[in-house]
C-alpha positions in Angstrom: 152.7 40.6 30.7 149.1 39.9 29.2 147.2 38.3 31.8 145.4 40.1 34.9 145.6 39.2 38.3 148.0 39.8 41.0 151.6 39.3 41.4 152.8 39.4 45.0 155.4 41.8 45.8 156.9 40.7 49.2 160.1 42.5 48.8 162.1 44.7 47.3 163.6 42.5 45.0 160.3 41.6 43.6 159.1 45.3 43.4 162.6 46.3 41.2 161.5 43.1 39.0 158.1 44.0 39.0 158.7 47.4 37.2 161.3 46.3 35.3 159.6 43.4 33.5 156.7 45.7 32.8 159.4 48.1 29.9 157.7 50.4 28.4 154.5 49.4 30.0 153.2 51.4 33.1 153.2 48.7 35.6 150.2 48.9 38.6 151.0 48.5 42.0 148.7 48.3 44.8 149.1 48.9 48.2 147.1 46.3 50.1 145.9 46.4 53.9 144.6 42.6 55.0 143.0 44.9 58.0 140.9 47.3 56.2 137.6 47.1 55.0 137.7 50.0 52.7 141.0 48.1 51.2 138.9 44.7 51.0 136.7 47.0 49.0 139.4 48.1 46.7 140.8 44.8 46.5 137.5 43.5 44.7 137.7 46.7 42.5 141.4 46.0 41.4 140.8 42.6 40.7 138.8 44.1 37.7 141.8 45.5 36.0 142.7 43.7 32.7 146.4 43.7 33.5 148.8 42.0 35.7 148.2 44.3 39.4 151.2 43.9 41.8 149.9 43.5 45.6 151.8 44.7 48.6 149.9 43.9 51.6 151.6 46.3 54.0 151.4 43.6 57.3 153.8 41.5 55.6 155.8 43.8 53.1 156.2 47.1 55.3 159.7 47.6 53.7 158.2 47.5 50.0 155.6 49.8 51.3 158.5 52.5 52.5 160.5 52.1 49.7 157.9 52.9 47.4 157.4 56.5 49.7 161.3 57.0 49.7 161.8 56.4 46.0 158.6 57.6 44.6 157.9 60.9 47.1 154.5 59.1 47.6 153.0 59.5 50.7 152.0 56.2 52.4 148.1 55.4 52.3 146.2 51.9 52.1 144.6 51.2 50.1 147.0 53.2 47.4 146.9 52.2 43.7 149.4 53.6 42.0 150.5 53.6 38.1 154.7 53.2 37.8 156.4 54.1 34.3 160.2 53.3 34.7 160.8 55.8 38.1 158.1 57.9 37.9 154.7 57.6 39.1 152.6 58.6 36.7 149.4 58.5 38.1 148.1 57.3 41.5 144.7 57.2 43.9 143.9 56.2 47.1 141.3 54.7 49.1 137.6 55.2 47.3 139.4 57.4 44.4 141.0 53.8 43.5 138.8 52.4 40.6 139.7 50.0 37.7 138.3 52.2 34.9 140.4 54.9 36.0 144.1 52.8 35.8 142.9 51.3 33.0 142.7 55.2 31.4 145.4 56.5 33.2 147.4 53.2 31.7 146.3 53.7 28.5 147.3 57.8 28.3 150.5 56.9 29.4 150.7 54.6 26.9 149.9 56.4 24.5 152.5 58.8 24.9 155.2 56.5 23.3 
């Protein structure tokens, strides 16, 4: 998983392969309102991350979006960006807070910690 841009995760499914492909790597989700101008905002900012962002845009993928708040203890914002290491978030922002510099550091410590 080298090159950046955004995967779609429209389910469940896709959100379990998401994380799982990513191993040891943290994977980056981001929680995506098509509705939102602050989230249009964010959306420009996370396409600056140099590594492979999954998107749930919460119109169309409300289950992903709960399921990530059930399993994760996360409470539900858009936009949300949030760092994932196996089942633990390890690091997450939300609406002006959410800036590519900042996962790419928060990515990196965890990464680090190997």
């Amino acid at each position: 998983m080298s090159s950046k841009g955004f995967v779609e995760i429209a389910d469940v499914e896709s959100l379990e392969r998401f994380i799982s492909e990513a191993g040891e790597t943290p994977a980056i989700v981001f929680k995506h309102s098509n509705t939102c101008g602050i989230s249009a905002r964010v959306y420009r900012e996370m396409s600056q991350v140099e590594r492979p962002v999954g998107i749930v845009t919460v119109q169309q993928a409300r289950d992903v979006s709960d399921e990530i708040e059930r399993r994760f203890g996360i409470q539900h914002e858009t936009p949300q960006a949030l760092v994932v290491r196996g089942d633990k978030v390890v690091w997450s922002a939300s609406h002006y807070a959410v800036k590519a510099q900042a996962i790419e550091e928060a990515v990196n410590s965890v990464s680090s910690e190997q």
